[in-house]
C-alpha positions as CSV (number, residue, x, y, z in Angstrom):
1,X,22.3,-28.6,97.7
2,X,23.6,-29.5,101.3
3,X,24.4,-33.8,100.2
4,X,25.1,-36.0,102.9
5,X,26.7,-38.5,100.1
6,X,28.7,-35.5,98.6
7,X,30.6,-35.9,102.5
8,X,31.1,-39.4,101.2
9,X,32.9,-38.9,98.3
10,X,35.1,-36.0,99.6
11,X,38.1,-38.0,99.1
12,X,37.8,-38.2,95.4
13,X,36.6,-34.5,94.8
14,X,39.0,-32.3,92.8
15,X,41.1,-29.4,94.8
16,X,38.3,-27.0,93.2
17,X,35.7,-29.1,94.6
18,X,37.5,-29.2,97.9
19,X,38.2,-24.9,97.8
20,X,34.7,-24.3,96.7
21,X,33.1,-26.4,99.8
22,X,35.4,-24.3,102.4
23,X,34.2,-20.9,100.9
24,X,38.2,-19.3,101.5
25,X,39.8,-19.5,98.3
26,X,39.4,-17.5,95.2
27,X,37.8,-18.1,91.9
28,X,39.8,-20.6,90.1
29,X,42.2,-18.1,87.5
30,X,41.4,-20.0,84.6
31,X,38.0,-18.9,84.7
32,X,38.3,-15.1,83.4
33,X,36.1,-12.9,85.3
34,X,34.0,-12.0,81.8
35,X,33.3,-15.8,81.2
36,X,32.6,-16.2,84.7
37,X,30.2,-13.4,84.5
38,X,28.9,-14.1,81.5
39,X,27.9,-17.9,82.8
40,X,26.0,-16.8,85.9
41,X,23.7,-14.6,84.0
42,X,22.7,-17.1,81.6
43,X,22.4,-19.3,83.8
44,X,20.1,-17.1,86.1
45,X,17.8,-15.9,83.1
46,X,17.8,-19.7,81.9
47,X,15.9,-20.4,85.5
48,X,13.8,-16.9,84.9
49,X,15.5,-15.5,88.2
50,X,15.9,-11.9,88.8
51,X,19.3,-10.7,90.6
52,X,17.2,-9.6,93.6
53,X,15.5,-13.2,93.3
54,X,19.3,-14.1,93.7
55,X,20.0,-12.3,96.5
56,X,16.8,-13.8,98.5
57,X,18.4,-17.2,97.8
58,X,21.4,-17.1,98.4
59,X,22.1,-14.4,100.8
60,X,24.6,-12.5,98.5
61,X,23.7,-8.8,97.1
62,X,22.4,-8.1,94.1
63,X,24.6,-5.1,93.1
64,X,27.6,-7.9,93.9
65,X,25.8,-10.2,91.3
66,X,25.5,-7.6,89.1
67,X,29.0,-6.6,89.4
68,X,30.5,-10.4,89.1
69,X,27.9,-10.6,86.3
70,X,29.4,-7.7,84.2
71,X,32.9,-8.9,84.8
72,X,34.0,-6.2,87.5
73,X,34.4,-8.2,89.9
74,X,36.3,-11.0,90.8
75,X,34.1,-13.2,93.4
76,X,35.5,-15.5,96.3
77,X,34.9,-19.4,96.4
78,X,32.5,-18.5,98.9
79,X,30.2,-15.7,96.6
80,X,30.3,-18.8,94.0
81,X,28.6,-21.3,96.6
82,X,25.9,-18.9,97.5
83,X,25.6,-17.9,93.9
84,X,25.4,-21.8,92.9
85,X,23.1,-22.6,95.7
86,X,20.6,-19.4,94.5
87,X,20.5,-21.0,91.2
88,X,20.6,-24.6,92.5
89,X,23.2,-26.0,90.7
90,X,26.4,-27.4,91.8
91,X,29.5,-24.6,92.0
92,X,31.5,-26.7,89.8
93,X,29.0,-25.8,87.4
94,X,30.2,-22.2,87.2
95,X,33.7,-22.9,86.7
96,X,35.2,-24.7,83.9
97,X,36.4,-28.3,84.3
98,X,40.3,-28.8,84.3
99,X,41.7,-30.4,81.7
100,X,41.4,-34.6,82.4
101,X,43.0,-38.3,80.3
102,X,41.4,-39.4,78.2
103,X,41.7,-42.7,79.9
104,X,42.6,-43.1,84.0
105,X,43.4,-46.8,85.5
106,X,42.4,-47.0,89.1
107,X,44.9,-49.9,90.2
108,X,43.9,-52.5,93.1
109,X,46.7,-50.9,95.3
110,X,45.6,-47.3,95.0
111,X,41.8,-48.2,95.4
112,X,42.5,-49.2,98.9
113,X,44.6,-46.2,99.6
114,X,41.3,-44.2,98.7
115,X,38.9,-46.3,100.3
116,X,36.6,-44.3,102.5
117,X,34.9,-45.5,105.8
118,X,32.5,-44.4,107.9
119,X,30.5,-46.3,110.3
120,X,29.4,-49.8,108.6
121,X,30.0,-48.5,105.1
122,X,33.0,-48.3,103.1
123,X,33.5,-46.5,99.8
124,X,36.1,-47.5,97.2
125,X,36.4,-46.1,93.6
126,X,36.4,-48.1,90.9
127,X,36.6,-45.3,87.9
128,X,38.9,-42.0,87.9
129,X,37.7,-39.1,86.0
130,X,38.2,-38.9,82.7
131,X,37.8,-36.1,80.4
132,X,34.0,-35.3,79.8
133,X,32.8,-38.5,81.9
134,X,29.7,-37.5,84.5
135,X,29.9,-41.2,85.4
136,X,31.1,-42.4,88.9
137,X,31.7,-45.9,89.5
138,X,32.3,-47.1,93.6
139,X,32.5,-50.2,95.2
140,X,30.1,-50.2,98.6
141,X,30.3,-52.9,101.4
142,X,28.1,-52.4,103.9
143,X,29.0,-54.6,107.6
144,X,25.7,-56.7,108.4
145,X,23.7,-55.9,111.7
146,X,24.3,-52.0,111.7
147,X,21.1,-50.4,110.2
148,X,21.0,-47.9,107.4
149,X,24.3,-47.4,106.5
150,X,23.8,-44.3,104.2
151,X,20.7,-42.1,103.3
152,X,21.3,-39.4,100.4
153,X,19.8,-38.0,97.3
154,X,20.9,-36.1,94.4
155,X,20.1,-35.1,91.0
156,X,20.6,-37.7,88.5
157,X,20.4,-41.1,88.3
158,X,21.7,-44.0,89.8
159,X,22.2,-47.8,89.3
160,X,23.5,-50.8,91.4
161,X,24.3,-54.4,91.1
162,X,24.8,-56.7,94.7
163,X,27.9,-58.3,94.2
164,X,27.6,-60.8,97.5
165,X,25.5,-60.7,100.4
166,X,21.9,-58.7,100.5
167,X,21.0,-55.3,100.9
168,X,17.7,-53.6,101.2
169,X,17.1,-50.3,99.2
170,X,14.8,-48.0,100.5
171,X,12.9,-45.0,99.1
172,X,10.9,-43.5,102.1
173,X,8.2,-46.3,102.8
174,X,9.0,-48.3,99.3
175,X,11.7,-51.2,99.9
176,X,13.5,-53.1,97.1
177,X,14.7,-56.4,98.8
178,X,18.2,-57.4,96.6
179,X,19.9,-60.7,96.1
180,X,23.6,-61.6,94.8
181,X,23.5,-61.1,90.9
182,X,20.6,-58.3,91.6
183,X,20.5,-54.8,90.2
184,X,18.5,-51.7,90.7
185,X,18.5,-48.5,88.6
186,X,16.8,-45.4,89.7
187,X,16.4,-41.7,89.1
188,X,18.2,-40.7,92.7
189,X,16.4,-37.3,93.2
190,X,14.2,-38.9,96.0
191,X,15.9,-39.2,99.2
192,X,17.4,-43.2,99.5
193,X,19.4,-45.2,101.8
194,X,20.9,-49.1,101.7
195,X,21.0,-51.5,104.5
196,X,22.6,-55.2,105.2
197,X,19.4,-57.7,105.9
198,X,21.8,-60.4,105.9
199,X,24.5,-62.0,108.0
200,X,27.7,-61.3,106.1
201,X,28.8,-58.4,104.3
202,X,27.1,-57.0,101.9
203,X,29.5,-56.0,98.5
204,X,27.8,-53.4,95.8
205,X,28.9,-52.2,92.7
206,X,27.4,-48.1,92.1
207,X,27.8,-46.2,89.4
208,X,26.0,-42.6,89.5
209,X,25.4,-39.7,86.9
210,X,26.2,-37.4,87.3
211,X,29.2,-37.9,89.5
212,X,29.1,-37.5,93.2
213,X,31.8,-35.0,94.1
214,X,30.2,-31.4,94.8
């Protein structure tokens, strides 16, 4: 899936994340081509897909499927994304995760080294991954007077909590109006955006699941 928010996040993705989104690098070479193989095809009779139902998707050939699928072949970053994007899941899902703490403290000075900002939003991290965590925790503040400052969906779910200011959440023609001390949680399939309706800053605490780095 093509995620607006996913461009958000970029600076917290992993270097796999990064590799599999410019389609140029390899498959990572902890992943033996066997596994790897092995994965895809489970995964594709899981979603009752054939490999030319594959090929329709996702633009790559079925023999090349099959070939990855058997283990003879050794496909690029750039196989993967089509691969992931015929069986609509994220690439990362194909590769095993790297090996994460078991605990990871985000300090006050780093989180502003990592702070994202585009246009009226900025994006700060409150919670580094950890090893099996799906969770994502950021801290949003959105500038008043600048209109939607991010629209985005993706699978999972999402909840918030406004932290100062207001800020106006909006799912196509629905609208949740939120206060200071307000929170919202969601299932964040449905395409959603936040705006400032007030006069000062607006300051959000998000935390999404899965997380928002593919």
């Amino acid at each position: 899936m093509n995620d607006p928010v996913a461009g958000a996040f970029a600076p917290f993705e992993s270097p796999v994340s990064r590799e599999m989104a410019s389609g140029q690098a390899s498959a990572p070479q902890s992943a033996s081509a066997v596994e790897l193989g092995r994965r895809i095809k489970r995964l594709r009779i899981d979603r009752g897909l054939t490999l030319k139902d594959l090929e329709a998707r996702g633009g790559i050939s079925a023999t090349h499927v099959s070939e990855i699928e058997r283990g003879k072949a050794s496909p690029t970053v750039g196989a993967l994304g089509r691969i992931a994007i015929a069986l609509g899941v994220r690439p990362a899902l194909l590769v095993p995760a790297p090996e994460l703490p078991a605990a990871h403290v985000v300090r006050a000075a780093e989180r502003e080294a990592l702070t994202l900002r585009r246009g009226p939003l900025q994006v700060a991290p409150l919670a580094g991954p950890i090893q099996g965590s799906r969770l994502a925790v950021h801290r949003l503040t959105i500038a008043p007077g600048e209109g939607v400052a991010l629209e985005h969906r993706h699978e999972g779910e999402e909840w918030l909590t406004v932290l100062a200011g207001s800020v106006e959440v909006r799912f196509g023609e629905e609208r949740h109006l939120l206060g200071a001390g307000d929170a919202l949680h969601f299932r964040a399939h449905r395409t959603h955006a936040y705006a400032n309706t007030g006069r000062i800053a607006a300051v959000l605490v998000s935390a999404s699941l899965p997380r928002l780095t593919h």
